[in-house]
C-alpha positions in Angstrom: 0.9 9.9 7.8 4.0 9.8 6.1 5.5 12.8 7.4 6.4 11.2 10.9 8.2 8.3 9.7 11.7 8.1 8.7 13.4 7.7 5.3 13.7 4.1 5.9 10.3 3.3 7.3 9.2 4.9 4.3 11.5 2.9 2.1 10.2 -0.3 4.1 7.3 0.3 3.0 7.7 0.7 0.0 9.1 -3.1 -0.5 6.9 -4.5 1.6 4.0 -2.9 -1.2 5.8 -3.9 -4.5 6.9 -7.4 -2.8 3.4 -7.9 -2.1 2.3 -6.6 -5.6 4.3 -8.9 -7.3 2.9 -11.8 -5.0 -0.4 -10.8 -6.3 0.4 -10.6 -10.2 1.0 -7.0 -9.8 4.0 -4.9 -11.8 4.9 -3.4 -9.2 7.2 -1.1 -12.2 3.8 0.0 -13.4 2.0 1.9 -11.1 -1.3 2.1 -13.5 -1.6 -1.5 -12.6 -1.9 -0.4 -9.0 -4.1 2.1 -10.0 -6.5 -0.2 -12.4 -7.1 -2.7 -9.2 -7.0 0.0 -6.8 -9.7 1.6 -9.0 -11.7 -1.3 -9.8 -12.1 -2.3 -5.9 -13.1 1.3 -4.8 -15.7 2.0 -6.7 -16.4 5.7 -7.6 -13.4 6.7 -5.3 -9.5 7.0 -7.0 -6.6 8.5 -7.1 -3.7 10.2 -8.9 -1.4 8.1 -10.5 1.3 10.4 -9.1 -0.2 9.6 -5.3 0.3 5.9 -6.6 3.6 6.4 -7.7 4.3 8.3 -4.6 3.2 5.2 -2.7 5.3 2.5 -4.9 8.6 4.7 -4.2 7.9 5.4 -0.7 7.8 9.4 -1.0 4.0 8.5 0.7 2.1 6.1 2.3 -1.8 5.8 1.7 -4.3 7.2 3.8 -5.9 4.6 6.5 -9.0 3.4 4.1 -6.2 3.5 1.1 -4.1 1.6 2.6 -6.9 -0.9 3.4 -7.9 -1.0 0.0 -4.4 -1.7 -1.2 -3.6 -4.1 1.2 -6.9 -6.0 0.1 -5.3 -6.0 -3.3 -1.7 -7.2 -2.0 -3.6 -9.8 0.1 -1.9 -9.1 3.0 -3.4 -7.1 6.2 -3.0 -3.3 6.4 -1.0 -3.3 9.3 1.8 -5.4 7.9 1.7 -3.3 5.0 2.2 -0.2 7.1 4.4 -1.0 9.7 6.2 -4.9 9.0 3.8 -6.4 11.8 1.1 -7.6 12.5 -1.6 -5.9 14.8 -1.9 -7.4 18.2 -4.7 -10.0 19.0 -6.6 -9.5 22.0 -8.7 -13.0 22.9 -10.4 -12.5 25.9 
C-alpha cells in the first residue's frame, strides 16, 4: 500500500498514528508499546517490531486488517488513520 503514496502522505501518516498513540496513552517513541497492544488485540497474529517501526516513521503503512487493528488501539477509524478523512456515509 505504501508504495503509491507520496513522501508526505507517508509522513501524514505517520503523525496522524503517533498523535493518535499518544491520545491513547501510547509512547508513540517506543514502538514495542505499539507492538504489546497490537499484540494483545490480535490474538495469535503479530508482527515485526521493525514493520512497527516502519509504521511509526512512515517508511510503511499497515496492511488493511493492520491498520484496523491499530486504529482500534488509537481509537480513531481506519480511514482517518490512513488517509486524514473520514470515509463517506451513504444514508439511504
Amino acid at each position: 500500500m505504501a508504495a503509491h503514496l507520496n513522501f508526505k502522505e507517508r509522513e501524514a501518516f505517520s503523525r496522524r498514528l503517533r498523535s493518535s498513540l499518544a491520545n491513547a496513552g501510547i509512547d508513540p517513541n517506543r514502538p514495542t508499546q505499539l507492538l504489546r497492544a497490537f499484540c494483545a488485540m490480535q490474538t495469535g497474529s503479530s508482527v515485526a517490531i521493525s514493520t512497527v517501526s516502519k509504521w511509526l516513521s512512515g517508511e510503511a503503512l499497515p496492511a488493511n486488517g493492520n491498520m484496523e487493528v491499530v486504529a482500534r488501539i488509537c481509537n480513531v477509524s481506519p480511514d482517518w488513520l490512513r488517509s486524514g478523512q473520514e470515509a463517506p456515509s451513504y444514508e439511504t
